[in-house]
C-alpha positions as CSV (number, residue, x, y, z in Angstrom):
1,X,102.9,117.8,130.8
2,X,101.1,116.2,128.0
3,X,99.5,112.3,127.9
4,X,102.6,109.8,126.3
5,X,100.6,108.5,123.1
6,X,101.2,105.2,122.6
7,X,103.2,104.3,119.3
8,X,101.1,102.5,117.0
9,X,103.2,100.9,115.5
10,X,104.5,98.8,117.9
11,X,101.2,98.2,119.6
12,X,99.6,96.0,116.6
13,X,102.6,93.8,116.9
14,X,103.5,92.9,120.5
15,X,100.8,92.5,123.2
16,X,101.6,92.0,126.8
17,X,100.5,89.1,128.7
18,X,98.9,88.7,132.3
19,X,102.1,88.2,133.9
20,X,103.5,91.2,132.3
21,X,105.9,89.3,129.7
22,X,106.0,90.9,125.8
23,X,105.2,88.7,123.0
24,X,105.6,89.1,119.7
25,X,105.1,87.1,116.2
26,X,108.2,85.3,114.9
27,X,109.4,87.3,111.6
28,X,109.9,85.7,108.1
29,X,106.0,84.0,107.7
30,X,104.7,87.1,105.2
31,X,106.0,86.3,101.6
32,X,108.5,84.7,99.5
33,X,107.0,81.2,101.4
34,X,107.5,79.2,98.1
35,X,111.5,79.2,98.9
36,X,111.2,78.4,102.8
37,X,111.2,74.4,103.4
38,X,107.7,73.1,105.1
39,X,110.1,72.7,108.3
40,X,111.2,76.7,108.2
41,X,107.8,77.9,108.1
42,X,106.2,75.6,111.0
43,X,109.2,76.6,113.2
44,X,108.1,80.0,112.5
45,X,104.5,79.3,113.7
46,X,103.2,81.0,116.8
47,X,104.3,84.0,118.8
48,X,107.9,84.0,121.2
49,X,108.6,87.0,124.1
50,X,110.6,89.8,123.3
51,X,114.5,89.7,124.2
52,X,115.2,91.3,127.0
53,X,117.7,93.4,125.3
54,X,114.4,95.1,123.4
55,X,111.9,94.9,126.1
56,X,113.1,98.1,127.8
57,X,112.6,99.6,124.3
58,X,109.3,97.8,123.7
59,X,108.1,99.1,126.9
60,X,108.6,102.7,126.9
61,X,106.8,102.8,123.1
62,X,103.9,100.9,124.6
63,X,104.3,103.3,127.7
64,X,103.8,100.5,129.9
């Protein structure tokens, strides 16, 4: 049986923490930012873990 490759894809855009949680960036911060309120785009600041409904997903992409 051949190695599981990794999708690429996925791995540039969620990394996996010590404890083994998923997280991800918040979507919405890469254009049209002169219609999103100040507000909007600070909420969207920083990273949040993947839903659990996804992580199953996530994790067999990753092959983790």
């Amino acid at each position: 049986m051949p190695k599981m490759k990794t999708h690429s894809g996925t791995s540039k855009r969620i990394r996996k923490t010590g404890t083994g949680k998923l997280r991800r960036q918040m979507t919405g911060r890469r254009h049209r930012m002169e219609k999103k309120s100040s507000r909007v785009t600070r909420r969207l600041e920083g990273t949040t873990e993947v839903s659990k409904t996804e992580a199953g997903r996530v994790k067999r992409l990753l092959g983790i």
